[in-house]
PDB file of N, CA, C and O in Angstrom:
ATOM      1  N   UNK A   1      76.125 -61.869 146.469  1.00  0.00           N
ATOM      2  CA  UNK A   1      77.482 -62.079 146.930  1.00  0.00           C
ATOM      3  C   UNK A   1      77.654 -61.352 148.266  1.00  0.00           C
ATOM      4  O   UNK A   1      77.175 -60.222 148.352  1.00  0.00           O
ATOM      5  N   UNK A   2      78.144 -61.763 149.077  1.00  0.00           N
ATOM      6  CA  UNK A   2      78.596 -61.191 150.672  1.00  0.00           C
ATOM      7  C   UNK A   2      79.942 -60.796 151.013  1.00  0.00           C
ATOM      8  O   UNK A   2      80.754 -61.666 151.325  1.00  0.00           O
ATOM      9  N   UNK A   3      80.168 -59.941 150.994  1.00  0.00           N
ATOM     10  CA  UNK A   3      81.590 -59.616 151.407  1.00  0.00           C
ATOM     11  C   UNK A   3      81.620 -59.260 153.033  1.00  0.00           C
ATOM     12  O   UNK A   3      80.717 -58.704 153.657  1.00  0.00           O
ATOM     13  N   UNK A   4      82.985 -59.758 153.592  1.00  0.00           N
ATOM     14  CA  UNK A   4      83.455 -59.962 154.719  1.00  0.00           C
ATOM     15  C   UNK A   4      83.605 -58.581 154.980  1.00  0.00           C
ATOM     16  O   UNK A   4      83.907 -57.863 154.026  1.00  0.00           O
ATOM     17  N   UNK A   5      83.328 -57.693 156.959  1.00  0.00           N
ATOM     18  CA  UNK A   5      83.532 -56.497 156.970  1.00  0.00           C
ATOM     19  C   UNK A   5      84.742 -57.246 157.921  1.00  0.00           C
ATOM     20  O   UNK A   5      84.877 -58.304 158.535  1.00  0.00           O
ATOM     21  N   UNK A   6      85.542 -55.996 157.641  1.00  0.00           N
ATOM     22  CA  UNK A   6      86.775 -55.742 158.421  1.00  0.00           C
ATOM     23  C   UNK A   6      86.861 -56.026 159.779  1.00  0.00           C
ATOM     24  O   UNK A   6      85.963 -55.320 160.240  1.00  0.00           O
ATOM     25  N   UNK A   7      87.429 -56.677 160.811  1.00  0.00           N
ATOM     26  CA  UNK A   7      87.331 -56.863 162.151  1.00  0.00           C
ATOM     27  C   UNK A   7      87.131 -55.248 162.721  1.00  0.00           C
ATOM     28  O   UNK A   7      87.266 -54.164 162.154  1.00  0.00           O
ATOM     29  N   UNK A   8      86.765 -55.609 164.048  1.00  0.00           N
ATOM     30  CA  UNK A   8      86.805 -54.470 164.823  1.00  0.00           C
ATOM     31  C   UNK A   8      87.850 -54.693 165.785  1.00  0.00           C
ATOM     32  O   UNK A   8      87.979 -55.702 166.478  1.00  0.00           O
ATOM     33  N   UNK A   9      88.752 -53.442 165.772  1.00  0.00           N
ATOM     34  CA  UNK A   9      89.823 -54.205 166.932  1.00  0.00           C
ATOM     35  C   UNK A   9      89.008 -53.579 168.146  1.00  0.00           C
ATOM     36  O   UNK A   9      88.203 -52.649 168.185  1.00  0.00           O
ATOM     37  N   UNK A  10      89.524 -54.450 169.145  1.00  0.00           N
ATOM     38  CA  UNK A  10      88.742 -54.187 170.384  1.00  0.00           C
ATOM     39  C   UNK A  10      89.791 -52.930 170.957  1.00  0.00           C
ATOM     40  O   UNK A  10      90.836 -52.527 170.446  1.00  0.00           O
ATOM     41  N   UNK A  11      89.113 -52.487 172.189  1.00  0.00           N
ATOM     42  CA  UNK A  11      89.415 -51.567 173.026  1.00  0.00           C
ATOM     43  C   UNK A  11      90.670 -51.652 173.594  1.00  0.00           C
ATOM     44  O   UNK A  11      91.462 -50.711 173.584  1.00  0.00           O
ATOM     45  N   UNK A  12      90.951 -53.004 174.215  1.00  0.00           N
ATOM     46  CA  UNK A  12      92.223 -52.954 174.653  1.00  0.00           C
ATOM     47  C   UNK A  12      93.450 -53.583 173.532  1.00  0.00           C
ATOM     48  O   UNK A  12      94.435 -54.108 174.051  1.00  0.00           O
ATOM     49  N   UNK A  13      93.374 -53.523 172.113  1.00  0.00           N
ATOM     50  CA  UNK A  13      94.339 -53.629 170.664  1.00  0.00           C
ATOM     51  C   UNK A  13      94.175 -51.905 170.244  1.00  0.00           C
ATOM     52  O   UNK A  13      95.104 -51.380 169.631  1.00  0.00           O
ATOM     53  N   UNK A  14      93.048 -51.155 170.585  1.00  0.00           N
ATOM     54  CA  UNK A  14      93.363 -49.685 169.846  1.00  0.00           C
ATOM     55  C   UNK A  14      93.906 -49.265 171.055  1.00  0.00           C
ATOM     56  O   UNK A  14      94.881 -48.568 170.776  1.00  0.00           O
ATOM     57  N   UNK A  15      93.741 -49.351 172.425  1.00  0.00           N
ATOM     58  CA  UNK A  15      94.650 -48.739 173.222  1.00  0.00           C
ATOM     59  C   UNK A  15      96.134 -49.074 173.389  1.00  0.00           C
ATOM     60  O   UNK A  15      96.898 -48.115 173.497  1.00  0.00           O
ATOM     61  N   UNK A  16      96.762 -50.609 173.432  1.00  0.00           N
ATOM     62  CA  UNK A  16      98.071 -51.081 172.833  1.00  0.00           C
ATOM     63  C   UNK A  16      98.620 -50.131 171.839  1.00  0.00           C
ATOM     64  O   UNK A  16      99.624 -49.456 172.066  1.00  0.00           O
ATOM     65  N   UNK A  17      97.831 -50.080 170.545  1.00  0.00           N
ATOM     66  CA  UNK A  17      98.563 -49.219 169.335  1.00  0.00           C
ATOM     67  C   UNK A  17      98.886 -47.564 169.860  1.00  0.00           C
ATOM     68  O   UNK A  17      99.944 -46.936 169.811  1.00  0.00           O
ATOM     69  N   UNK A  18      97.792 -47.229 170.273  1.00  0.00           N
ATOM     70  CA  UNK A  18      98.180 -45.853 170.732  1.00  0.00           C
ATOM     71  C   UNK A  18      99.177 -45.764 171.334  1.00  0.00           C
ATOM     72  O   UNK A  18     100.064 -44.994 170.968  1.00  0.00           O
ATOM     73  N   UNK A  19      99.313 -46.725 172.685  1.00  0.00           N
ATOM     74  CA  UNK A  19     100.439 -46.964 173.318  1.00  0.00           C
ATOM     75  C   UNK A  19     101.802 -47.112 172.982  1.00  0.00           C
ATOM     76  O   UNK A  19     102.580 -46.554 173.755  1.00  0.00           O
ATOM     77  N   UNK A  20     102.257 -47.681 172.091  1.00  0.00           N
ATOM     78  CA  UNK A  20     103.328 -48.552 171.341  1.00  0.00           C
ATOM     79  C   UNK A  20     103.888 -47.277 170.010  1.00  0.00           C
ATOM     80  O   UNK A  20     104.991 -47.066 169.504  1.00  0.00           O
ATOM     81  N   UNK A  21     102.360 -46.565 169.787  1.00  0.00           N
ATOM     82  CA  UNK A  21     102.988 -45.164 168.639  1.00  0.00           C
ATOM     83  C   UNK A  21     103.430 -44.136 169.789  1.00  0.00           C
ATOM     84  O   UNK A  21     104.532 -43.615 169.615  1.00  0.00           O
ATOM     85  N   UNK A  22     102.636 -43.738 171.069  1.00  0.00           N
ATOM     86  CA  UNK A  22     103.235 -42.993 171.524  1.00  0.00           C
ATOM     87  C   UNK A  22     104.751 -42.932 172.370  1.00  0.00           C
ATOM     88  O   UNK A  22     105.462 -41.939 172.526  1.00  0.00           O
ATOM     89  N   UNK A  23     104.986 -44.308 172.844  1.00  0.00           N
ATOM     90  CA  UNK A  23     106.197 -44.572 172.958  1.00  0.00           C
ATOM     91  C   UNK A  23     106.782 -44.217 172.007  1.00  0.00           C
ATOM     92  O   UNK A  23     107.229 -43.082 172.174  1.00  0.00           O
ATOM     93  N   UNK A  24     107.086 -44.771 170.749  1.00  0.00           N
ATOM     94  CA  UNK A  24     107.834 -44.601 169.750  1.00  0.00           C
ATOM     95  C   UNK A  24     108.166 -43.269 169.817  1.00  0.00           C
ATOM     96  O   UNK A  24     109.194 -42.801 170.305  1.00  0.00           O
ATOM     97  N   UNK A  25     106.887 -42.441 169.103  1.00  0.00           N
ATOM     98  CA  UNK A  25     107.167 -41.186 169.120  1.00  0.00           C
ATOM     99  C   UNK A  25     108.331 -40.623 170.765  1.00  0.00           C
ATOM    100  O   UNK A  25     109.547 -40.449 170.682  1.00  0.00           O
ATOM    101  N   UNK A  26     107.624 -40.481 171.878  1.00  0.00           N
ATOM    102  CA  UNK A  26     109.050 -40.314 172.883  1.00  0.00           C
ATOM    103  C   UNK A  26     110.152 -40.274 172.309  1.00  0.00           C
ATOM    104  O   UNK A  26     110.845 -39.256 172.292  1.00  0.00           O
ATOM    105  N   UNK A  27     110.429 -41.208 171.838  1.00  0.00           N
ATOM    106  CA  UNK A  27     111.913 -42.278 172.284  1.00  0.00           C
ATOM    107  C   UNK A  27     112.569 -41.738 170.814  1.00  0.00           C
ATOM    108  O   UNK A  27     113.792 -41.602 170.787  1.00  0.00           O
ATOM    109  N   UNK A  28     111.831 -41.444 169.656  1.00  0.00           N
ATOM    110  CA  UNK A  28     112.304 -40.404 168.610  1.00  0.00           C
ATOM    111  C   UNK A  28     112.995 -39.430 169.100  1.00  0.00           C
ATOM    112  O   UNK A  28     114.155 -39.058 168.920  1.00  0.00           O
ATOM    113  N   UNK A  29     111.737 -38.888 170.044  1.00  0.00           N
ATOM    114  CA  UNK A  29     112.046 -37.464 170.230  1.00  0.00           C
ATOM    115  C   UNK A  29     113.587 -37.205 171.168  1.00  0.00           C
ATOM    116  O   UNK A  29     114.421 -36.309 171.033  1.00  0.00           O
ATOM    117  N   UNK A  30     113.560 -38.193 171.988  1.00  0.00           N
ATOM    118  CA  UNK A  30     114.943 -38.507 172.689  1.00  0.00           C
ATOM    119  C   UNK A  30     115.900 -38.734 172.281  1.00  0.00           C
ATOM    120  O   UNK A  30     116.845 -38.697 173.068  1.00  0.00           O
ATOM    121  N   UNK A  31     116.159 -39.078 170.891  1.00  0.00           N
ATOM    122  CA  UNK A  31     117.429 -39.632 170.712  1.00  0.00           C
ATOM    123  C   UNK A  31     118.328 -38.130 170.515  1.00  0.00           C
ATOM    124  O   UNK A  31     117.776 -37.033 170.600  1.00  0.00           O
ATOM    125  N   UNK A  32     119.608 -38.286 170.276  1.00  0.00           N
ATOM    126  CA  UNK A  32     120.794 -37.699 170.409  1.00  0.00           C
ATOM    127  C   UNK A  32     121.054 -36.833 169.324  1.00  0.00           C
ATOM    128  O   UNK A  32     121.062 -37.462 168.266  1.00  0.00           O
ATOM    129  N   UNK A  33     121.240 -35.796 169.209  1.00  0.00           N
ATOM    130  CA  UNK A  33     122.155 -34.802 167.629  1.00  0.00           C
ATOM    131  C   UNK A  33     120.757 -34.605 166.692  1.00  0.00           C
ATOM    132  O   UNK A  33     119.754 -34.036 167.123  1.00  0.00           O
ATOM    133  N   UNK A  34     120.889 -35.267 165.123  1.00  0.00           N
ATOM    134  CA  UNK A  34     120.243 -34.851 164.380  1.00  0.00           C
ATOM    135  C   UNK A  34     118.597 -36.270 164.219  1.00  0.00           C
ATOM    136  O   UNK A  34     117.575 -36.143 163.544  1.00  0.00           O
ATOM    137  N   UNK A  35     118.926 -37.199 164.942  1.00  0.00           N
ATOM    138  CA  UNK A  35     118.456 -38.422 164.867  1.00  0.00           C
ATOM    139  C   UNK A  35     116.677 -37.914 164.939  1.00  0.00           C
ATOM    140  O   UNK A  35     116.071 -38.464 164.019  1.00  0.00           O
ATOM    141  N   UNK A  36     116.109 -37.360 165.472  1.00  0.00           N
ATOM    142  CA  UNK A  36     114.462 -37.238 165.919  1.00  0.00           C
ATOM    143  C   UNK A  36     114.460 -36.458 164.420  1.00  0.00           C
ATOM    144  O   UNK A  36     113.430 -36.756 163.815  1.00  0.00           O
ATOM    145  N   UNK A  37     115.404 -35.461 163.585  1.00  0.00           N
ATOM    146  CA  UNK A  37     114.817 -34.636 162.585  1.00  0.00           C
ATOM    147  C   UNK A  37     115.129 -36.057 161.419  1.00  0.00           C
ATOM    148  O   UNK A  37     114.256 -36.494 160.669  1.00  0.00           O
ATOM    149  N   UNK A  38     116.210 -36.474 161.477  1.00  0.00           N
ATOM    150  CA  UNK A  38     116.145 -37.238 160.629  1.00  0.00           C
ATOM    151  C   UNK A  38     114.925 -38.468 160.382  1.00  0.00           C
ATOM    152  O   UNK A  38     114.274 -38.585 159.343  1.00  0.00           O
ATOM    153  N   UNK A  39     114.807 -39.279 161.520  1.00  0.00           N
ATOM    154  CA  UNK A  39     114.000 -40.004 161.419  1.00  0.00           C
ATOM    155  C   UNK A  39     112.342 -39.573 161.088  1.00  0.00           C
ATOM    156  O   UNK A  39     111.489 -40.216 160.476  1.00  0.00           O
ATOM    157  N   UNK A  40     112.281 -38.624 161.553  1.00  0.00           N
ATOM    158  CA  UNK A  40     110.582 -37.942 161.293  1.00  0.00           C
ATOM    159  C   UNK A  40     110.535 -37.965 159.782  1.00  0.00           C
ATOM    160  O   UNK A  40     109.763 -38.705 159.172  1.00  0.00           O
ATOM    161  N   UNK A  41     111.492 -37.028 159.117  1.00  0.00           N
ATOM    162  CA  UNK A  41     111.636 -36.967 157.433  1.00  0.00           C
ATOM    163  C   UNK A  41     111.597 -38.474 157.001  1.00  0.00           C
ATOM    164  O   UNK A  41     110.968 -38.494 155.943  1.00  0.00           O
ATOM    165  N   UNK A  42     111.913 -39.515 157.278  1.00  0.00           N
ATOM    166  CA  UNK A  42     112.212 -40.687 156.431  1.00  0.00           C
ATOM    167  C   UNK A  42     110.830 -41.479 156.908  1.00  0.00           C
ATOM    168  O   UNK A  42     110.404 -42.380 156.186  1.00  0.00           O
ATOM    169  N   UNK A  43     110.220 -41.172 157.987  1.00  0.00           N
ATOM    170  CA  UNK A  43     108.639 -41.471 158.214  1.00  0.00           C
ATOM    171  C   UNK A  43     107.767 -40.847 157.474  1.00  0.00           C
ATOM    172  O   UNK A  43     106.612 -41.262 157.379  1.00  0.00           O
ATOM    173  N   UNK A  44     108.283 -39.553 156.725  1.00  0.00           N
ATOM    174  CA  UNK A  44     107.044 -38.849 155.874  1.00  0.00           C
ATOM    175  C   UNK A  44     106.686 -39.815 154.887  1.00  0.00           C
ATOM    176  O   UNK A  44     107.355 -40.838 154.737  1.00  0.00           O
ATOM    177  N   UNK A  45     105.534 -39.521 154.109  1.00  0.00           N
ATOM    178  CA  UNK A  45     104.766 -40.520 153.278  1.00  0.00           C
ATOM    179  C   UNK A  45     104.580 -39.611 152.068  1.00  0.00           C
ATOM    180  O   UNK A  45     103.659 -38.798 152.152  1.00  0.00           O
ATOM    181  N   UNK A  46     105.714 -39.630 150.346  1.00  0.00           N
ATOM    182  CA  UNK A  46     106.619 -40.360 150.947  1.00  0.00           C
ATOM    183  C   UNK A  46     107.920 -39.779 151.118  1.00  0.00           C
ATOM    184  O   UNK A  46     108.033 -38.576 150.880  1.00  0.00           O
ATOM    185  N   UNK A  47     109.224 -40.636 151.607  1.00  0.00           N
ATOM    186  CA  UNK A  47     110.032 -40.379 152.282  1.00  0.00           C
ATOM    187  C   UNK A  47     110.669 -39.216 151.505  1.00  0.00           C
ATOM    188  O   UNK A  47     110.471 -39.379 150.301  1.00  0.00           O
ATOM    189  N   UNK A  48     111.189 -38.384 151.705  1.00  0.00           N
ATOM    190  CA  UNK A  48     112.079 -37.252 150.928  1.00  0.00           C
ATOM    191  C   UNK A  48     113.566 -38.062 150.361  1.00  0.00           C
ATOM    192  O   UNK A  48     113.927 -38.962 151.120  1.00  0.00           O
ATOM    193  N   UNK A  49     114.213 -37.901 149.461  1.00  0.00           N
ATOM    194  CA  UNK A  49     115.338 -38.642 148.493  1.00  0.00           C
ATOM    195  C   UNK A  49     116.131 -37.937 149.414  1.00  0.00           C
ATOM    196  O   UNK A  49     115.841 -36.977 150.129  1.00  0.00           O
ATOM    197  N   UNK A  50     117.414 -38.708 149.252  1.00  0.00           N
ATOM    198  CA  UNK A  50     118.566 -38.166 150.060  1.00  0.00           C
ATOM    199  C   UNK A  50     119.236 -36.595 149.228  1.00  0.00           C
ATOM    200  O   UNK A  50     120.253 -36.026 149.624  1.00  0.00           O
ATOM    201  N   UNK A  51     118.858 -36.387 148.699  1.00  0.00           N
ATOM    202  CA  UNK A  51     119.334 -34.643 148.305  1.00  0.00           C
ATOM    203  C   UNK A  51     118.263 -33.750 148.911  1.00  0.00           C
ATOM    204  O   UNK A  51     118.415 -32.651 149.445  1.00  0.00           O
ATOM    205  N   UNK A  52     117.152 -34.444 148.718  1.00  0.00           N
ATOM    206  CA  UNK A  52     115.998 -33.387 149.915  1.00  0.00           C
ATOM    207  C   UNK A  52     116.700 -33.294 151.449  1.00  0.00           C
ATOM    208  O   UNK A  52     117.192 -32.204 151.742  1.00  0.00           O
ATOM    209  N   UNK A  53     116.761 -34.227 152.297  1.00  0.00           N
ATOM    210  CA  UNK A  53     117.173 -34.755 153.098  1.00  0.00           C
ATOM    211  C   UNK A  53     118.670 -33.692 153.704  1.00  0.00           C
ATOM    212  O   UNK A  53     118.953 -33.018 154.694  1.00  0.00           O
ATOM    213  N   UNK A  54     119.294 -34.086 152.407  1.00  0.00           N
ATOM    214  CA  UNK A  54     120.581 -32.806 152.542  1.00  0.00           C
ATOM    215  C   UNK A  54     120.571 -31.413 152.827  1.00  0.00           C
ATOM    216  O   UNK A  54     121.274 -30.716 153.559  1.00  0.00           O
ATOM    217  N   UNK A  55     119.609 -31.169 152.078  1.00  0.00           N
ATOM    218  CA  UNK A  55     119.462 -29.949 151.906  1.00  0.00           C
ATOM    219  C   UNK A  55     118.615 -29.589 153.512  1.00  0.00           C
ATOM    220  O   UNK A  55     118.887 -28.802 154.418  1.00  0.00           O
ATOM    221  N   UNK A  56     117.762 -30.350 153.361  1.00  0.00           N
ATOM    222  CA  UNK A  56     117.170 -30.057 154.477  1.00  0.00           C
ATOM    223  C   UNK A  56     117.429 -30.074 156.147  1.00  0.00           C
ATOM    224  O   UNK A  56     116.812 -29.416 156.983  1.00  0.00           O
ATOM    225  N   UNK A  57     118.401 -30.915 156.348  1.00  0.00           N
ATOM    226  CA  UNK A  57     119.115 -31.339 157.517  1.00  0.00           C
ATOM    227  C   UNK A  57     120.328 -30.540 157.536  1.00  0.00           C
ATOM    228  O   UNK A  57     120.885 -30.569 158.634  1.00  0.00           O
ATOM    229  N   UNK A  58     121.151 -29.534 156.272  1.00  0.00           N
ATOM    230  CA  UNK A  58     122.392 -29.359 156.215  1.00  0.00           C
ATOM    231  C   UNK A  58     123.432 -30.270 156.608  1.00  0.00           C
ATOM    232  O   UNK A  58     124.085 -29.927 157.594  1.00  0.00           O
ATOM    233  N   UNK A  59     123.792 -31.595 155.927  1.00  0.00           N
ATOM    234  CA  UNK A  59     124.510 -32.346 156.083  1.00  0.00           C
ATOM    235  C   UNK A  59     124.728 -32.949 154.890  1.00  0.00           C
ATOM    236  O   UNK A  59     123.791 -33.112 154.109  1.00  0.00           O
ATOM    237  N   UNK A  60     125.927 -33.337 154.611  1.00  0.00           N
ATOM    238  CA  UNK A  60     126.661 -34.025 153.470  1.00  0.00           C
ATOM    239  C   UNK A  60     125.659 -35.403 153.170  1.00  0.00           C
ATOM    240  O   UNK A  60     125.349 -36.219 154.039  1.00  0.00           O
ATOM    241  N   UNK A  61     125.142 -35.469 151.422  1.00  0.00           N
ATOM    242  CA  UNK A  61     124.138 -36.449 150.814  1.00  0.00           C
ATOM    243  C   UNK A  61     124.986 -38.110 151.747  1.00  0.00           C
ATOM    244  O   UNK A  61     124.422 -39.062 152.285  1.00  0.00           O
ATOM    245  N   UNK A  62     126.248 -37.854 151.597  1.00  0.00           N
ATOM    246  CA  UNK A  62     127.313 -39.333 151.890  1.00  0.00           C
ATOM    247  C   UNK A  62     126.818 -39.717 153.878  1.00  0.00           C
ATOM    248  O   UNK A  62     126.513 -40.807 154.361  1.00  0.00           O
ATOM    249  N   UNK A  63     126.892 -38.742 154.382  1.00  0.00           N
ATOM    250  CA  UNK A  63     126.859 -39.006 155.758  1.00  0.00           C
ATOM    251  C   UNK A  63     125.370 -39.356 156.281  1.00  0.00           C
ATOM    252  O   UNK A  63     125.224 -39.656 157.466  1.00  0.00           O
ATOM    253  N   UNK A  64     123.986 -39.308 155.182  1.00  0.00           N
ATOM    254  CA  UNK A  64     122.857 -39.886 155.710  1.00  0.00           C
ATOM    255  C   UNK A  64     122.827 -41.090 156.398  1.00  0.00           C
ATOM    256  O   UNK A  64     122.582 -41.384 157.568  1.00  0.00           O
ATOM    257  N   UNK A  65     123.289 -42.041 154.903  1.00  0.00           N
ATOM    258  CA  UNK A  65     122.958 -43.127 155.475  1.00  0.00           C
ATOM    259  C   UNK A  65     123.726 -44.108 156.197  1.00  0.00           C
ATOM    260  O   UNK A  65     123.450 -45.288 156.411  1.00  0.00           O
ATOM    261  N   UNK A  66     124.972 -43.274 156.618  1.00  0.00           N
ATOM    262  CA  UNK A  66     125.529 -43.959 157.945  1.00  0.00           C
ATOM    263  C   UNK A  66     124.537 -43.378 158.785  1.00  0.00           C
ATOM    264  O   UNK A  66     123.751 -44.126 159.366  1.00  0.00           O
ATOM    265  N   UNK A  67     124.458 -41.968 158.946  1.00  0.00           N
ATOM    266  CA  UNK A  67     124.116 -41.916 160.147  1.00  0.00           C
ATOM    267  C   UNK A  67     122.701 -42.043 160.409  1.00  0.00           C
ATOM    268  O   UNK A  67     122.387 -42.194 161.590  1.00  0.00           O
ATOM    269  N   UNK A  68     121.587 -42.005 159.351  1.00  0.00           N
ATOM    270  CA  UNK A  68     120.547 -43.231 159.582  1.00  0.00           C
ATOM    271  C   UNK A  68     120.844 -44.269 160.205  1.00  0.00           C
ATOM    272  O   UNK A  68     120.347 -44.236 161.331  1.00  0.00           O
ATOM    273  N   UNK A  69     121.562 -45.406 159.961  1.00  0.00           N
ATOM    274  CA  UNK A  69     122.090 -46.600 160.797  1.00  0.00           C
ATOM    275  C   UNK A  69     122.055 -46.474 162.352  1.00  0.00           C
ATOM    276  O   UNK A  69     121.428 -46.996 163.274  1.00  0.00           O
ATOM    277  N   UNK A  70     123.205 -45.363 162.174  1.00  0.00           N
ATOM    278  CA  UNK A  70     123.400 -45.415 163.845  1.00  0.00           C
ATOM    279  C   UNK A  70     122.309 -45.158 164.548  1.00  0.00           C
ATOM    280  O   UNK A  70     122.059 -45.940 165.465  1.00  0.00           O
ATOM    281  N   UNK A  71     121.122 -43.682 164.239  1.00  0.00           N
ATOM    282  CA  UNK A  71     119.967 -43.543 164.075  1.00  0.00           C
ATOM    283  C   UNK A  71     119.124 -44.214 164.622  1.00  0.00           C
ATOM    284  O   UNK A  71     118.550 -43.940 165.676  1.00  0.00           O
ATOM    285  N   UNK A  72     118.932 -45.454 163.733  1.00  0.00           N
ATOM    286  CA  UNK A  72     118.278 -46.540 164.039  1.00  0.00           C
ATOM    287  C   UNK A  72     118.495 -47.505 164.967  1.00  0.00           C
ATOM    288  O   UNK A  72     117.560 -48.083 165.523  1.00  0.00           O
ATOM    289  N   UNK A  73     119.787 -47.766 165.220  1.00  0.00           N
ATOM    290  CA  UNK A  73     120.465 -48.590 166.034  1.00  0.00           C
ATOM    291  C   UNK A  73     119.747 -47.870 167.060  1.00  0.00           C
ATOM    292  O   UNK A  73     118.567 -48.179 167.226  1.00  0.00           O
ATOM    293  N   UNK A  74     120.364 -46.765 167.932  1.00  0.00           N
ATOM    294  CA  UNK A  74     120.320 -46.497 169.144  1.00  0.00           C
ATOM    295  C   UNK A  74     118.425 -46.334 169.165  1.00  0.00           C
ATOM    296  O   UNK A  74     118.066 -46.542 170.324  1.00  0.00           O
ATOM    297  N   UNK A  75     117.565 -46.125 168.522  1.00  0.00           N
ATOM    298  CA  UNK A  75     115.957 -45.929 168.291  1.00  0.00           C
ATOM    299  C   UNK A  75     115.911 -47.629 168.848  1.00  0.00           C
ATOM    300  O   UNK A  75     115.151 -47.888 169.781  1.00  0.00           O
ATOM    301  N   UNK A  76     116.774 -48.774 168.216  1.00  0.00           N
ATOM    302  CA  UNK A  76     116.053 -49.811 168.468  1.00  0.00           C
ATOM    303  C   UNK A  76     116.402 -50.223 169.970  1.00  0.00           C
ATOM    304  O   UNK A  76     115.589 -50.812 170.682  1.00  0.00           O
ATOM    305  N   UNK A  77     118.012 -49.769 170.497  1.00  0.00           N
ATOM    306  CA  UNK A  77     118.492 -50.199 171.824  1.00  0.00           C
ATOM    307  C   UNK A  77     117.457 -49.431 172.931  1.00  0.00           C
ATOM    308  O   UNK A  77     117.165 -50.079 173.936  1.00  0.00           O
ATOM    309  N   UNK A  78     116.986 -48.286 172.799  1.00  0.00           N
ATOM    310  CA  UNK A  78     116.219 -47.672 173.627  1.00  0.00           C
ATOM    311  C   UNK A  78     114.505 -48.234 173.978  1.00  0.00           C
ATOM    312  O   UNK A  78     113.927 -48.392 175.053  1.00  0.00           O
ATOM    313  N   UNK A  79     114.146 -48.390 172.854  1.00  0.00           N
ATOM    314  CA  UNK A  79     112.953 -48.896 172.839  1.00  0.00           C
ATOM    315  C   UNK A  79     112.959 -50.826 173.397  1.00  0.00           C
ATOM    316  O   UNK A  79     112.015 -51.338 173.997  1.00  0.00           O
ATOM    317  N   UNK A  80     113.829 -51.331 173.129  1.00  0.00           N
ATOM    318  CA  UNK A  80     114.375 -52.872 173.695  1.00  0.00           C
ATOM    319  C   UNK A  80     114.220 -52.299 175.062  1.00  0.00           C
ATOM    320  O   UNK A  80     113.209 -52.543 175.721  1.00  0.00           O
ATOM    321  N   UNK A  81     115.188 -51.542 175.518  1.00  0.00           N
ATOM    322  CA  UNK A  81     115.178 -51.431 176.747  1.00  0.00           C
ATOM    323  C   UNK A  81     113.969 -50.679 177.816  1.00  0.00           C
ATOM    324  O   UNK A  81     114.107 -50.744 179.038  1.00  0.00           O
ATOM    325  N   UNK A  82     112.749 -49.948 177.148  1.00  0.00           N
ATOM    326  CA  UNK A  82     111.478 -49.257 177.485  1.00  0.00           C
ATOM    327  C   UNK A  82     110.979 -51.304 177.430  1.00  0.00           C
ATOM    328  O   UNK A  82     110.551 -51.860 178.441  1.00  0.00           O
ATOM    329  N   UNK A  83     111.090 -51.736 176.657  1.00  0.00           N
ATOM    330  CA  UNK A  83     110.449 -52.873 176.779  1.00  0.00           C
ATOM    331  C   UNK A  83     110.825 -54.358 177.498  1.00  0.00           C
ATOM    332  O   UNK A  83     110.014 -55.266 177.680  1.00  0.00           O
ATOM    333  N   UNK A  84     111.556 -54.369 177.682  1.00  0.00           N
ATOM    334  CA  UNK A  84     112.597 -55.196 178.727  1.00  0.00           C
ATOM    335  C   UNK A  84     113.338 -54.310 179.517  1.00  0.00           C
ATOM    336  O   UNK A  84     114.441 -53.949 179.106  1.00  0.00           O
ATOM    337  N   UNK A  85     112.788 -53.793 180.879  1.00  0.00           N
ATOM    338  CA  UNK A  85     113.940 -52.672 181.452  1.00  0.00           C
ATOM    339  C   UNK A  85     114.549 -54.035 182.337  1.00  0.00           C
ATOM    340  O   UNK A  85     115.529 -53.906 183.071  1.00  0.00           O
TER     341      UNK A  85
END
């Protein structure tokens, strides 16, 4: 029996990815108030429950996941705009 090996991504797809994580990362690190601590925690693997989260951020369990949203929102308007300036 023969099993298929995994592609190799080429040189210029592992340099893209590097590219595209290290942006990201930036543009985390840029955002506004509590947004870069929050978002890093909800990237951990895996994510911490929203009473970890509380505790850990000092902020009310209720006000995460609005302000995840917004969070995210402004993570996605910034990075749109790194990519369409």
């Amino acid at each position: 029996m023969c099993t298929a090996l995994p592609p190799v991504p080429s040189a210029e797809d592992v340099y893209l990815a590097e590219r595209r994580l290290r942006v990201v990362r930036e543009t985390v690190a840029a955002l506004p108030g509590r947004c870069p601590q929050l978002i890093a925690a909800l990237a951990e693997d895996p994510p911490p429950s929203y009473r970890e989260l509380s505790e850990r951020l000092a902020m009310p369990r209720g006000s995460i996941g609005p302000t995840r949203s917004r969070c995210l929102a402004c993570l996605r308007r910034l990075l749109n705009a790194e990519r369409y300036p």
